[in-house]
TILO-853726 format. One record per residue: residue number from 1; residue in three letters; x, y, z of N, C-alpha, C in turn. Coordinates in nm, 4 decimals. Atoms other than C-alpha are relative to their C-alpha. Layout:
REM residues N
PT  num  residuo        nX        nY        nZ       caX       caY       caZ        cX        cY        cZ
PT  NUM      ALA         X         Y         Z         X         Y         Z         X         Y         Z
...
END
This chain:
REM residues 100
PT  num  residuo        nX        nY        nZ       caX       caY       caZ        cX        cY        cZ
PT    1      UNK   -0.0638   -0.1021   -0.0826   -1.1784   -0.5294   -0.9325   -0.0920    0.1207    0.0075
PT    2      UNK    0.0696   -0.0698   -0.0563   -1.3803   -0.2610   -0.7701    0.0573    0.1467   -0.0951
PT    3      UNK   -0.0284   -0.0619    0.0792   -1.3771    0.0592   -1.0037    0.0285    0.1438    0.0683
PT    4      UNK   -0.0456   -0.1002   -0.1220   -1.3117    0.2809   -0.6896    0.1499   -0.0044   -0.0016
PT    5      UNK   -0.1291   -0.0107   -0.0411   -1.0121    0.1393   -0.6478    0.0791   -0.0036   -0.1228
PT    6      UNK   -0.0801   -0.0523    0.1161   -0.9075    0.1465   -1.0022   -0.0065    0.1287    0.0344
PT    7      UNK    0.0072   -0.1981    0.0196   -0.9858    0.5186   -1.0123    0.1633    0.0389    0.1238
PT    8      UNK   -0.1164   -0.0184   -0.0787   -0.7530    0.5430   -0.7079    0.1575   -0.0581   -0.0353
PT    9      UNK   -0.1478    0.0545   -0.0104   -0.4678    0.3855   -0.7921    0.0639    0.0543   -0.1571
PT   10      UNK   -0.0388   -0.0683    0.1067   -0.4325    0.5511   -1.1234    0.0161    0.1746    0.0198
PT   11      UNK   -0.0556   -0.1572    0.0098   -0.3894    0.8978   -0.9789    0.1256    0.0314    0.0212
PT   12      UNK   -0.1353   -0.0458   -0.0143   -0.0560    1.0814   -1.0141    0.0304   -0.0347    0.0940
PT   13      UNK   -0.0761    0.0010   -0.1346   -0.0015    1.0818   -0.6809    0.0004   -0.1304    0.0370
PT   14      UNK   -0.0106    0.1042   -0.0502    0.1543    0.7930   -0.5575   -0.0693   -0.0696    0.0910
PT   15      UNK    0.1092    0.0617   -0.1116   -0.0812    0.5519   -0.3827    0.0674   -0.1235    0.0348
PT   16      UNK   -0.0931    0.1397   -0.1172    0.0752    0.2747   -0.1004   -0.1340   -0.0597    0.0097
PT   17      UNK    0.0692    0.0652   -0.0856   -0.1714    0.0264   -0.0562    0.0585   -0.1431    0.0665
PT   18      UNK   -0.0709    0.0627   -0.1406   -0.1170   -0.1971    0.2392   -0.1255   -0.1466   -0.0108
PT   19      UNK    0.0802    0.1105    0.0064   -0.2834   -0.5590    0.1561    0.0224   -0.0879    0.1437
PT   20      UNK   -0.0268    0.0620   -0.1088   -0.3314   -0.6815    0.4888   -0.1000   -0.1023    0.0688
PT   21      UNK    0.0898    0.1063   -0.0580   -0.5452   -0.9232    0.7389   -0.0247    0.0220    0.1492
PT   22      UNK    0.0112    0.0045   -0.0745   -0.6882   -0.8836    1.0472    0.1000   -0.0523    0.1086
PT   23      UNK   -0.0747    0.1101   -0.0825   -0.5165   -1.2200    1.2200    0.1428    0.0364    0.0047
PT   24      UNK   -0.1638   -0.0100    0.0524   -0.1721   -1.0728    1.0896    0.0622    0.0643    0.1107
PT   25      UNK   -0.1177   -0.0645   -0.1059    0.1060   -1.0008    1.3760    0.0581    0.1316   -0.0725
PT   26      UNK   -0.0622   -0.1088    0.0466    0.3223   -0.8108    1.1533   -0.0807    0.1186   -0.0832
PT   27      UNK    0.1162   -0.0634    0.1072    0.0081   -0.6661    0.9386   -0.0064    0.1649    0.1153
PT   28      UNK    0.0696   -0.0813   -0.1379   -0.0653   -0.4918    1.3309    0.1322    0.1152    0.0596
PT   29      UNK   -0.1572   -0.0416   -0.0087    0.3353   -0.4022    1.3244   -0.0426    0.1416   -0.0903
PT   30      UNK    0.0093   -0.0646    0.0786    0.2692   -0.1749    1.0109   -0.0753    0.1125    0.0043
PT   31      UNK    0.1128   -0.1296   -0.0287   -0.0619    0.0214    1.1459    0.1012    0.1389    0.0612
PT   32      UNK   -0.0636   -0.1265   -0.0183    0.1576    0.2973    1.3122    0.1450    0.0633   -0.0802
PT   33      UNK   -0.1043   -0.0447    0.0865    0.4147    0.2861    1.0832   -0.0846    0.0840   -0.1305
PT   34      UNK    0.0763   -0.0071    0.1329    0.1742    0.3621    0.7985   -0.0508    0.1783    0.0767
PT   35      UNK    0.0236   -0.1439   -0.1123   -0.0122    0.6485    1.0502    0.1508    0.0886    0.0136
PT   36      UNK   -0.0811   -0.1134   -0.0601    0.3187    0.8094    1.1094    0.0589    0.0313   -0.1652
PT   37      UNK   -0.0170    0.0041    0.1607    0.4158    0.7972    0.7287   -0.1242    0.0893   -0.0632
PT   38      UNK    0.1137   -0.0974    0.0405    0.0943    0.9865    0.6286    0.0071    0.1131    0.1290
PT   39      UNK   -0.0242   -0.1847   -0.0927    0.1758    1.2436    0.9286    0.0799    0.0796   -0.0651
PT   40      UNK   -0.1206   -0.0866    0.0733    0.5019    1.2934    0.7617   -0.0254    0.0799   -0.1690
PT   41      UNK   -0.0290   -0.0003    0.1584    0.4399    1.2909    0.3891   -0.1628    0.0597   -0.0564
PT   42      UNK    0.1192   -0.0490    0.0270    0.0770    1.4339    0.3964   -0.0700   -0.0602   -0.1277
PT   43      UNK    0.0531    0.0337    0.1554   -0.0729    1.4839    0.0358    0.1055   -0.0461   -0.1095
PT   44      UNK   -0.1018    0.0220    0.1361    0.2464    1.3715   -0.1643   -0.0232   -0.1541    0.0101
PT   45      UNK    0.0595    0.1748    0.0149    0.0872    0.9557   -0.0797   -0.1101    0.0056    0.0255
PT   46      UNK    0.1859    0.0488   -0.1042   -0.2772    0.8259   -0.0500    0.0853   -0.1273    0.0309
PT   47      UNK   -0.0331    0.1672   -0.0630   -0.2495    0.5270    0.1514   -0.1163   -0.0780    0.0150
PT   48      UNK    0.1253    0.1177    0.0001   -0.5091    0.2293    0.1121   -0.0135   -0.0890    0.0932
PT   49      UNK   -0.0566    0.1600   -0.0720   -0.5410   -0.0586    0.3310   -0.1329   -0.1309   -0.0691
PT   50      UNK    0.0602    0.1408    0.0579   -0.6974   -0.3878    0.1721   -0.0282   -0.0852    0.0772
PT   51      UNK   -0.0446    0.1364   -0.0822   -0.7835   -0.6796    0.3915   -0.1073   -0.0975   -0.1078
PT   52      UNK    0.0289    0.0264    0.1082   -0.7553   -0.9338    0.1938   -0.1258   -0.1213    0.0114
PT   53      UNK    0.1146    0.0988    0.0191   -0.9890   -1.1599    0.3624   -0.1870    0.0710   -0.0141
PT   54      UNK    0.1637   -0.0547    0.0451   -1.2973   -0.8937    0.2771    0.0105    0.0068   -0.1488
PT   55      UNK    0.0142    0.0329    0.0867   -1.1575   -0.8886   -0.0340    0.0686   -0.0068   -0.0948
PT   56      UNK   -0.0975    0.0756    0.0178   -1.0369   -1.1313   -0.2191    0.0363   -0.0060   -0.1684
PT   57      UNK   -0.0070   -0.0184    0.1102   -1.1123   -1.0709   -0.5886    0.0918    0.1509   -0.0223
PT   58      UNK   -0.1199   -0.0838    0.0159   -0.8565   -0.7725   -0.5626    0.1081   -0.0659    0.0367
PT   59      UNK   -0.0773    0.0579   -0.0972   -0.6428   -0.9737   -0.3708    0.0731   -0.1071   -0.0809
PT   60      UNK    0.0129    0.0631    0.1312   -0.6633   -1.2402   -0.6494    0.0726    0.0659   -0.1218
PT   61      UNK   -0.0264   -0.1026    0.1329   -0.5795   -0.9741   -0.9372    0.1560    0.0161    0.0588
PT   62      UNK   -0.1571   -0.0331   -0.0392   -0.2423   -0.8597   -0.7349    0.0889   -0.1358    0.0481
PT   63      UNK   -0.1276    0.1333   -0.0299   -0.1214   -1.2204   -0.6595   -0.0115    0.0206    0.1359
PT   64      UNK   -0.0442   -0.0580   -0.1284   -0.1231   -1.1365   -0.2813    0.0046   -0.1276    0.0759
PT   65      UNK   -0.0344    0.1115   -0.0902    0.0043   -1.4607   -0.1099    0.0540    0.0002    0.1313
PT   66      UNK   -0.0172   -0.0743   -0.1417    0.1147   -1.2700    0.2233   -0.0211    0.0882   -0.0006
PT   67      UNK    0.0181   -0.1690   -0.0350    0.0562   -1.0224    0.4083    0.0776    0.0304    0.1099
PT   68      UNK    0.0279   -0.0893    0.1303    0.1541   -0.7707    0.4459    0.0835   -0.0043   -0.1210
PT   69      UNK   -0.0542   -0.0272    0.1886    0.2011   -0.6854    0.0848   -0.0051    0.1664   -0.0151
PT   70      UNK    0.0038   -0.1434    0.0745    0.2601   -0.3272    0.0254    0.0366    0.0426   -0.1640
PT   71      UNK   -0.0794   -0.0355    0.2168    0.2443   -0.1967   -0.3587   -0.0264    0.1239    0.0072
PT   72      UNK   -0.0621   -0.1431    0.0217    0.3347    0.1613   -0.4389   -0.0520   -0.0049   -0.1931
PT   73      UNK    0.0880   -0.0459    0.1435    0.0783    0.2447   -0.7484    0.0781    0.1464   -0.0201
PT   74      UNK   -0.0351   -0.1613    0.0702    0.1704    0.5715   -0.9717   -0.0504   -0.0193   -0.1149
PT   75      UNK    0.0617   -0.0234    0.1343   -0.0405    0.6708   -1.2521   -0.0806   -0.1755   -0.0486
PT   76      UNK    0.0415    0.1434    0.0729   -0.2020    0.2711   -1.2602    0.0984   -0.1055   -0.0071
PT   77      UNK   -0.1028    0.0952    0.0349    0.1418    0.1301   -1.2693    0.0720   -0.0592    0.1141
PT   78      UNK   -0.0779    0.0044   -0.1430    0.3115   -0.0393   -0.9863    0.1647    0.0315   -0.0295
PT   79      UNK   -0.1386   -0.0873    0.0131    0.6470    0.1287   -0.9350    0.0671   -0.1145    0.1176
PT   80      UNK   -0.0409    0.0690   -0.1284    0.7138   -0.1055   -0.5938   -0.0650   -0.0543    0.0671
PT   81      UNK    0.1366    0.1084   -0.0532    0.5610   -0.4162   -0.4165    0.1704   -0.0435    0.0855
PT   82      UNK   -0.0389    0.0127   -0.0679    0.7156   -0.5295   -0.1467   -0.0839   -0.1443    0.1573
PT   83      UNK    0.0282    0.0121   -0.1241    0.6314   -0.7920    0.1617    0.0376   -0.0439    0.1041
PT   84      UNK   -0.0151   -0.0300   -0.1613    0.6437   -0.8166    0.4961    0.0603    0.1424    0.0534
PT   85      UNK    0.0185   -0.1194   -0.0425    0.6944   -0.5476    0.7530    0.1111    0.1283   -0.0766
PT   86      UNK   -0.0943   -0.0749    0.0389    0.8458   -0.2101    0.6246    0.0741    0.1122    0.0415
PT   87      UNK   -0.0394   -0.0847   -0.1097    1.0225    0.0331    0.8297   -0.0376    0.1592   -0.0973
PT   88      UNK    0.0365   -0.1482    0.0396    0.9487    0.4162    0.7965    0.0678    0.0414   -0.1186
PT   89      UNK   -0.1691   -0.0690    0.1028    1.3035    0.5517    0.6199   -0.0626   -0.0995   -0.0862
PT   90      UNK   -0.0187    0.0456    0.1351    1.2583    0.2939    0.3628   -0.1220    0.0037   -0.1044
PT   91      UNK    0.1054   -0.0356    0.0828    0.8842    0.3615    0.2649    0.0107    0.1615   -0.0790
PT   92      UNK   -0.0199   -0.1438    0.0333    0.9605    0.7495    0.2514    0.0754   -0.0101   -0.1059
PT   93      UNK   -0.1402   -0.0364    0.0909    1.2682    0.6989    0.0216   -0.0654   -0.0610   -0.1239
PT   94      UNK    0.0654    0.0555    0.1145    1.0266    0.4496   -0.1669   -0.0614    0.1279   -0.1210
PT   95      UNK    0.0813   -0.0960    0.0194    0.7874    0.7136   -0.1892    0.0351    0.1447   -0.1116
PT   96      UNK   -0.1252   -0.0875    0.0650    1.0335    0.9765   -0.2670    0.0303   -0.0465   -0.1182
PT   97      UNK   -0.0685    0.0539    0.1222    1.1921    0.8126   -0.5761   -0.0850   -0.0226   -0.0837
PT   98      UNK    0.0741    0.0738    0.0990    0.8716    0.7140   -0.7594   -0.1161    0.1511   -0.0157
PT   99      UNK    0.0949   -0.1312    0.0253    0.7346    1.0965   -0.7078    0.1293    0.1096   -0.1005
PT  100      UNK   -0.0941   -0.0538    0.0887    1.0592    1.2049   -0.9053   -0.0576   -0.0019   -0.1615
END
């Protein structure tokens, strides 16, 4: 696993990354949901995106057998994994609850 993305996913601030795939219908569903979710919620999420066919030894490490796969890191720990598509309200509230 790439020691970038450790570093990232162990900071306080809640980090969404979005394990996704080019070829993916619903993966392509998620791009403006994700964009309008970082309009709203600024610096209180980083948001990642993964594709998992560049790479796959992360991809490997999280189990990621669809996509999308969204996981909701805090401090290194996953707080929330989730997949297929996810609507706005329910990422925010994710978001929300795991910055408590």
């Amino acid at each position: 696993m790439s020691e970038k993305f450790s570093e990232i996913i162990k900071s306080d601030t809640p980090t969404l990354v979005d394990f996704f795939a080019e070829w993916c219908g619903p993966c392509k569903t998620m791009k403006p949901i994700l964009e309008e979710l970082k309009k709203e919620m600024g610096e209180q999420v980083k948001i990642l995106k993964i594709d998992v066919d560049h790479n796959p030894q992360i991809s490997q490490v999280f189990q990621i057998q669809s996509v999308p796969t969204l996981i909701l890191f805090k401090s290194g720990n996953i707080v929330w994994r989730q997949s297929g598509v996810v609507m706005l309200p329910e990422l925010k509230r994710v978001i929300e609850t795991s910055s408590n």
